[in-house]
PLY file of the C-alpha trace (Angstrom):
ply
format ascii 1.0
element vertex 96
property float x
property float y
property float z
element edge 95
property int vertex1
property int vertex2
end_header
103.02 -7.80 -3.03
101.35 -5.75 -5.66
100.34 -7.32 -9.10
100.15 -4.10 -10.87
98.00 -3.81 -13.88
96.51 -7.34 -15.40
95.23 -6.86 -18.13
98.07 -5.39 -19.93
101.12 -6.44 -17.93
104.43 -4.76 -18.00
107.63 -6.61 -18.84
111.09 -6.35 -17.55
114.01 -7.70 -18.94
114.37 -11.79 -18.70
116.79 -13.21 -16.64
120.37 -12.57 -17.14
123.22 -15.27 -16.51
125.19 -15.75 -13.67
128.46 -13.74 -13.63
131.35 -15.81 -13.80
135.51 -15.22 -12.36
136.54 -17.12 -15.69
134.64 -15.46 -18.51
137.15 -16.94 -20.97
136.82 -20.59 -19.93
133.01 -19.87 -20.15
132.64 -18.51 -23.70
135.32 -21.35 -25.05
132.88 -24.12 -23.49
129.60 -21.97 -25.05
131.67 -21.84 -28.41
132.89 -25.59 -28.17
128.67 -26.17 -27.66
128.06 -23.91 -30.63
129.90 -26.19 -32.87
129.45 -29.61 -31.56
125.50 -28.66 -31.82
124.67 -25.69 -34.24
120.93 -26.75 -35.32
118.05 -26.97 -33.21
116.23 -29.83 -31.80
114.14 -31.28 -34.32
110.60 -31.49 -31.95
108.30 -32.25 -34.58
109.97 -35.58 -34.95
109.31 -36.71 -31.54
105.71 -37.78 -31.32
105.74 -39.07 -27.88
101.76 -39.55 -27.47
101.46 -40.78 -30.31
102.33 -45.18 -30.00
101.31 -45.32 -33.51
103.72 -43.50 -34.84
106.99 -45.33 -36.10
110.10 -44.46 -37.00
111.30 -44.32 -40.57
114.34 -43.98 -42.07
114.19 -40.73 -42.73
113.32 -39.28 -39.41
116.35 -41.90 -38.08
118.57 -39.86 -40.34
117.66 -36.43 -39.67
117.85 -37.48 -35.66
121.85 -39.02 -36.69
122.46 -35.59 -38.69
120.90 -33.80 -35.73
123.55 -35.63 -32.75
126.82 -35.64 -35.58
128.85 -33.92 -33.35
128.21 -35.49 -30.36
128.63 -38.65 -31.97
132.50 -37.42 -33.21
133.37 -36.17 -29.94
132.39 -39.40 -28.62
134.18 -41.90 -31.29
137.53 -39.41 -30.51
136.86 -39.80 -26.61
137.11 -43.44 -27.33
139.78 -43.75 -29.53
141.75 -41.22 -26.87
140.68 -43.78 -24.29
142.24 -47.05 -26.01
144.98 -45.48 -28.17
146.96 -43.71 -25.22
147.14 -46.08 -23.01
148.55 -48.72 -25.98
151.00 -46.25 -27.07
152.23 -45.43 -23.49
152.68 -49.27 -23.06
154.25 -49.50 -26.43
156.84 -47.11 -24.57
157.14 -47.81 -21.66
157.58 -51.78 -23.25
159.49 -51.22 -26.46
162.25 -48.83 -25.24
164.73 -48.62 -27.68
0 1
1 2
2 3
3 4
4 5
5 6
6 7
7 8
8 9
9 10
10 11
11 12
12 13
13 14
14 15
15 16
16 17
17 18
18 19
19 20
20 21
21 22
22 23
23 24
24 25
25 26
26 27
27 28
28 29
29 30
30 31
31 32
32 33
33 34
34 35
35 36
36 37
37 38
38 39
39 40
40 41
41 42
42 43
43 44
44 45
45 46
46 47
47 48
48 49
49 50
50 51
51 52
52 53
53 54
54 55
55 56
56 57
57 58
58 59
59 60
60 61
61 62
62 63
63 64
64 65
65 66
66 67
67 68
68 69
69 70
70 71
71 72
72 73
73 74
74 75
75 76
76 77
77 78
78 79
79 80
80 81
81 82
82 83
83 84
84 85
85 86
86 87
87 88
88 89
89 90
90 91
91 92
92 93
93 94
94 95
């Protein structure tokens, strides 16, 4: 294996993704992503060594604005989850 120069390395290009037999399905799920979760992670709010350091309201809001999307996908997953079932009973119950 040769290491080549070390001082002043030479770069390639980075990694490329995975090629994929449903490149459709794939860029609807990294769109779908793109929209549930447009802004980055806020790091500097997570001060993990730090036990001192509590939580204010603030940085509890910016965390809520940071996860609003997942947070609506999740409320609709659960009102999918109780409302079809009642209104397929309601049908299957209150035929007409």
């Amino acid at each position: 294996m040769e290491l080549g120069n070390i001082s002043k390395p030479t770069y390639g290009p980075g990694p490329e993704a995975p090629g994929s037999s449903t490149p459709g399905l794939v860029t609807m799920a990294h769109v779908f992503l793109r929209l549930v979760q447009p802004n980055p992670l806020p790091i500097d709010l997570l001060n993990f060594g730090d036990s001192q350091n509590k939580f204010s309201r603030e940085h509890i809001h910016e965390l809520l604005l940071y996860e609003l999307g997942f947070l609506v996908c999740a409320a609709i997953g659960v009102l999918f989850i109780i409302l079809v079932p009642l209104v397929g009973c309601c049908f299957c119950c209150c035929r007409c």
